[in-house]
C-alpha positions as CSV (number, residue, x, y, z in Angstrom):
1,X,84.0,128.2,132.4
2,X,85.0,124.3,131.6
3,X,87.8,122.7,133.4
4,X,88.8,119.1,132.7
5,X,90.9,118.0,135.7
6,X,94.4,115.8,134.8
7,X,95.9,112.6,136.6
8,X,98.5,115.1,138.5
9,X,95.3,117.5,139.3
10,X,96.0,120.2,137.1
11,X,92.7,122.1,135.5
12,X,92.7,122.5,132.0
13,X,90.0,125.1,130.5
14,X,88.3,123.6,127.5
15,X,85.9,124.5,124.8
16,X,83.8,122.8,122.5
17,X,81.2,123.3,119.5
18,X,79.3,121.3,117.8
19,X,78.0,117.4,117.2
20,X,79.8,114.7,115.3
21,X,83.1,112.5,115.4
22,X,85.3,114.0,117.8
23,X,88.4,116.3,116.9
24,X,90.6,117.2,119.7
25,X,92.9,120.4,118.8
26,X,96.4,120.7,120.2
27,X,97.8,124.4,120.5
28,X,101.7,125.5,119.5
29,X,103.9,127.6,121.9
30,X,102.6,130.5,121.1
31,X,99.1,130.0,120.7
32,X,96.5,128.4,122.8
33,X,92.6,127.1,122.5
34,X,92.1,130.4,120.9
35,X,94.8,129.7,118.2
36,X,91.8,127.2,116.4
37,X,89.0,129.4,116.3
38,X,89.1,129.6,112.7
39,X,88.8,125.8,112.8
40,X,86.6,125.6,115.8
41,X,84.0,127.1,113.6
42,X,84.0,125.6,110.3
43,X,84.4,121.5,111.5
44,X,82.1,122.1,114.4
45,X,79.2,122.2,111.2
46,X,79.9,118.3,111.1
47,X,82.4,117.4,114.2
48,X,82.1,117.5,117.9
49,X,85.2,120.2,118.3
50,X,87.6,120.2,121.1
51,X,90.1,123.5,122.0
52,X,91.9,123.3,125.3
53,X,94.5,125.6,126.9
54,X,97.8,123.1,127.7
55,X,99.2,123.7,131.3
56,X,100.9,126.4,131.8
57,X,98.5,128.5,129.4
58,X,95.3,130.8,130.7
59,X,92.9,130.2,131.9
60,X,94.2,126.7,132.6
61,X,96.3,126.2,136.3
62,X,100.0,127.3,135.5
63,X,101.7,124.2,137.8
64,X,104.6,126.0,139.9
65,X,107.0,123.1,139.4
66,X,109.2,122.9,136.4
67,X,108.9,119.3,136.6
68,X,105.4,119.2,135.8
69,X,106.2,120.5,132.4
70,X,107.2,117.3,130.4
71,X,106.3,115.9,127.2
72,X,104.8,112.9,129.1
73,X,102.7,115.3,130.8
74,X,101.6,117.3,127.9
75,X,100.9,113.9,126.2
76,X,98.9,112.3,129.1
77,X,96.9,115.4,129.7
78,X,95.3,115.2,126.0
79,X,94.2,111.8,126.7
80,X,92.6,113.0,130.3
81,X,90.9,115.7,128.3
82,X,89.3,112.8,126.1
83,X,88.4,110.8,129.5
84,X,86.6,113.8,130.9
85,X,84.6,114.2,128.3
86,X,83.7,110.5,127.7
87,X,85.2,110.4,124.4
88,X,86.9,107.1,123.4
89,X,88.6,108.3,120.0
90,X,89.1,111.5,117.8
91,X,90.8,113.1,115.3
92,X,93.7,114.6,117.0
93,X,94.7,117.5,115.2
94,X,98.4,119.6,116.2
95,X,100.2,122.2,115.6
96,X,104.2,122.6,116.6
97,X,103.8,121.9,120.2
98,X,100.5,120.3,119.8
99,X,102.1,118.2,116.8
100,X,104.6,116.5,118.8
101,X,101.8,116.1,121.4
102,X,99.8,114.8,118.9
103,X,102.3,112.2,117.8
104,X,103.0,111.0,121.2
105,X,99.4,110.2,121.7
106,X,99.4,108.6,118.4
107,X,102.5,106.6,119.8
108,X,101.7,105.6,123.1
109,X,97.8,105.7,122.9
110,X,97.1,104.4,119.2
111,X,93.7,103.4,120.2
112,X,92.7,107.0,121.5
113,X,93.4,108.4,118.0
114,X,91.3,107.8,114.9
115,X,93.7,110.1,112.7
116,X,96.3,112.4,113.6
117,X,97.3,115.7,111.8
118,X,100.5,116.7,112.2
119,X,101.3,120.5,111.1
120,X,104.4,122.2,111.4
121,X,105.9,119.3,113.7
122,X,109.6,118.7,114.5
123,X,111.5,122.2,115.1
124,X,114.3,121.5,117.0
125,X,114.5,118.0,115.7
126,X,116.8,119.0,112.5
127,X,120.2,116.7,112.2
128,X,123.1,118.9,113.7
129,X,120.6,121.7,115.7
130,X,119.3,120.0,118.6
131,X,121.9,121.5,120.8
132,X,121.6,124.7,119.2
133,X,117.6,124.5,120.0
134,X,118.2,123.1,123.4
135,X,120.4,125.9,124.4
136,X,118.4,129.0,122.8
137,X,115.3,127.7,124.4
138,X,116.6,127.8,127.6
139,X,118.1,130.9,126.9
140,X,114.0,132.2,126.1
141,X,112.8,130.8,129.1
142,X,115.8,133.5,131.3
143,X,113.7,135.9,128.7
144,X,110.0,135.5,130.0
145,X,111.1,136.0,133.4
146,X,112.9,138.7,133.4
147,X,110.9,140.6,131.1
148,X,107.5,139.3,131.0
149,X,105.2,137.4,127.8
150,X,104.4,140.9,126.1
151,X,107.9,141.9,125.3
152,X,109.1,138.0,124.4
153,X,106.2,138.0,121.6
154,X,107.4,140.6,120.0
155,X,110.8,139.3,119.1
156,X,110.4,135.2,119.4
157,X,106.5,136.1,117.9
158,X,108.4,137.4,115.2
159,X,110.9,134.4,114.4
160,X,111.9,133.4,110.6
161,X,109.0,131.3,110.5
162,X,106.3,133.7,111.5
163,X,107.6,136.5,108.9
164,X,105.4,135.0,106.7
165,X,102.3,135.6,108.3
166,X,103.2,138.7,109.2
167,X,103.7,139.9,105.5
168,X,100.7,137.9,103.8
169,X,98.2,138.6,106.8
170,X,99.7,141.8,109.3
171,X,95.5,141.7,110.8
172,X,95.8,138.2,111.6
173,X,99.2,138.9,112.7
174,X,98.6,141.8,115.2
175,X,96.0,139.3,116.4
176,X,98.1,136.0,117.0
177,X,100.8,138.7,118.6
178,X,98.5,140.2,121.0
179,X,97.0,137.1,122.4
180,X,100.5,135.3,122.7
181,X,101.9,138.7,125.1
182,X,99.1,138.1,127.1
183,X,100.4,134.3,127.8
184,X,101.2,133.5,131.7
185,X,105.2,134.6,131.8
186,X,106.3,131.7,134.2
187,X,103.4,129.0,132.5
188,X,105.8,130.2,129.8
189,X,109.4,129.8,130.9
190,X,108.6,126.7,132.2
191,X,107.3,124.9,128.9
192,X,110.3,126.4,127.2
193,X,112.7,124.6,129.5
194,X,110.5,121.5,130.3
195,X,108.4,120.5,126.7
196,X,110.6,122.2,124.2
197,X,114.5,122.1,125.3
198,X,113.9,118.8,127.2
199,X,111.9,116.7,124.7
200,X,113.4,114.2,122.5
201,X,114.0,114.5,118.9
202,X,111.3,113.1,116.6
203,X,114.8,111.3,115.1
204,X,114.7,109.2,118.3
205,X,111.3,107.6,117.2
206,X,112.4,106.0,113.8
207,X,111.9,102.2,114.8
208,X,108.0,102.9,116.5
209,X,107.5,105.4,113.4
210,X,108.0,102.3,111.0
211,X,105.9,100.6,112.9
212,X,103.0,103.1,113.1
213,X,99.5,102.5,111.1
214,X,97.0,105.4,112.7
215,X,95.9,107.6,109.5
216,X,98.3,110.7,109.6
217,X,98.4,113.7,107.7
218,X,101.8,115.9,107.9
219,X,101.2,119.6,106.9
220,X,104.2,122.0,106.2
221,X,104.8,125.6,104.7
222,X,107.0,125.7,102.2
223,X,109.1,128.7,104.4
224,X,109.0,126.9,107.6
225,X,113.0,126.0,107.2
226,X,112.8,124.2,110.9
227,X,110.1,121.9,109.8
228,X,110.4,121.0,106.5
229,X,113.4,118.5,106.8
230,X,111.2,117.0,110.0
231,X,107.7,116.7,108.2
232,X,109.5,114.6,105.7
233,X,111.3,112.1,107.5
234,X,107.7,111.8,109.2
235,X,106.7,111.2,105.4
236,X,109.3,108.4,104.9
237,X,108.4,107.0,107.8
238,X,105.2,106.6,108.3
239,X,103.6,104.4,105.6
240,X,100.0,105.7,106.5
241,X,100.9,109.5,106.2
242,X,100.3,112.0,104.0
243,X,102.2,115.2,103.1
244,X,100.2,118.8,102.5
245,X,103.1,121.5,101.5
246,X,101.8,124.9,101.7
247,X,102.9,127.4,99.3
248,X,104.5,130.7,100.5
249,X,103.5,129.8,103.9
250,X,105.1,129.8,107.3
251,X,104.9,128.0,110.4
252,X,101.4,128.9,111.7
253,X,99.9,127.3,108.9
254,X,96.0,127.4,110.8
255,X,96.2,131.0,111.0
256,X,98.2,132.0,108.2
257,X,96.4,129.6,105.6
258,X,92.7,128.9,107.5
259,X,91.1,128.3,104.3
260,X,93.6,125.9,102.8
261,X,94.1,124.1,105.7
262,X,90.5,123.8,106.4
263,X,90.0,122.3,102.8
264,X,92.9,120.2,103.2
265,X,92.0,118.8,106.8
266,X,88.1,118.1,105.4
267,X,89.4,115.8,102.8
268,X,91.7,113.9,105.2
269,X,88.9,113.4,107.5
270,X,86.1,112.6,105.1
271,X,88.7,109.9,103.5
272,X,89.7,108.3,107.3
273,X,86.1,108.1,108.0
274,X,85.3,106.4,104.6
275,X,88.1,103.7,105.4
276,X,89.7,105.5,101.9
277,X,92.7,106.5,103.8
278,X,95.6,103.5,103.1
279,X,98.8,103.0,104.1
280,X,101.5,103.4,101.3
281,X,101.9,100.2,98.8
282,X,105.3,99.2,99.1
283,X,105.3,99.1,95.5
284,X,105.7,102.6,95.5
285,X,108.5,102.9,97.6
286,X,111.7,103.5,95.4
287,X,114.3,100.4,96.1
């Protein structure tokens, strides 16, 4: 088994396929490196492929403190990954979790990123809920330790935002549930309380966001009712973003839609790469 070891000492297990520009993948809550095999696969044809588990997620270390569960650590440990494996930039590709992740690195550590992708990014950003998120996932947290990962998935693993995939895809489903109960229960609780009730809104970004120029694609299902408002201030605010809206699709949108995000994801990166990918002419932008 891989390990790449972070600035604090923490040992994150890694995987990786294939040859090619880089692409490091960023797991959601309830996933992990196992959440991208469907990408893993197809971009590893062309691309050097990266999965990793994030602290707090098997096989990686689950840290003890609370504390060590911050954005900034999230954030600092994709970049360690990339140092530990000698690679200077990649496409850094996210999902929920690993979205914000992804747009911190993009943030902080523009010259670590070739292109970011940011998919179902911003839950618990929404005008008027933060609070609301902040207190329910604290209130999660209380639930994976008093009753374990296996019986949270089956009733956060089956939010508004998952019915979706549950409907279109109940194999896929069974398989996405499964792997999430088997999540460590206090790894768990304390990126519940640390990453998602303690980080800031993506609101909170809007002067650095105007001022961002790393290639960025923004990928939303069209029933992802926490995201959508999100992915499209990201779209208004980021003149070298895109925006990919998913039909009939949830929040998952890897699993749920592999194909179409696959397809959608290969044109994004074949443009970056050609130098095809602009930023917006302002004399598109309505007055």
């Amino acid at each position: 088994m891989a390990f790449a070891k972070t600035r604090d000492g923490t040992r994150l297990y890694y995987e990786e396929a294939g040859s090619g520009t880089p692409i490091l993948f960023l797991h959601e809550f309830a996933g992990d490196y196992r959440s991208w095999e469907a990408q893993m696969r197809f971009f590893s044809r062309r691309h050097r492929c990266i999965a990793y588990s994030a602290r707090g997620y098997l096989p990686s270390e689950i840290p003890g403190s609370g504390e060590a569960y911050s954005f900034r650590h999230f954030t600092s440990d994709a970049v360690d990954v990339l140092d530990h494996l000698g690679v200077r930039r990649a496409h850094i590709v996210g999902l929920s979790m690993g979205g914000y992740t992804a747009l911190q690195v993009g943030l902080n550590h523009p010259d670590r990123a070739l292109s970011l992708t940011l998919a179902a990014t911003g839950s618990g950003s929404e005008r008027g809920r933060q609070e609301e998120f902040r207190r329910s996932a604290h209130e999660t947290a209380k639930q994976f330790e008093s009753l374990g990962a296996a019986e949270v998935a089956q009733t956060y693993g089956l939010g508004p935002g998952r019915v979706p995939f549950e409907i279109k895809d109940p194999r896929g489903y069974r398989e996405f549930a499964q792997q999430f109960g088997q999540h460590d229960a206090h790894g768990s609780a304390h990126t519940m309380r640390g990453f998602q009730g303690g980080r800031p809104s993506i609101y909170d970004f809007h002067d650095n966001l105007r001022r961002f120029a790393v290639p960025t694609l923004i990928v939303v299902g069209d029933e992802d009712d926490a995201c959508i408002e999100p992915s499209l201030f990201l779209k208004k605010m980021i003149a070298s973003s895109g925006l990919a809206v998913f039909p009939k699709t949830g929040h998952a949108v890897n699993l749920e839609e592999p194909a179409l995000f696959n397809q959608a994801l290969d044109a994004f990166l074949a443009l970056v790469e050609a130098g095809r990918w602009a930023a917006r002419d302002s004399r598109s932008v309505r007055p």
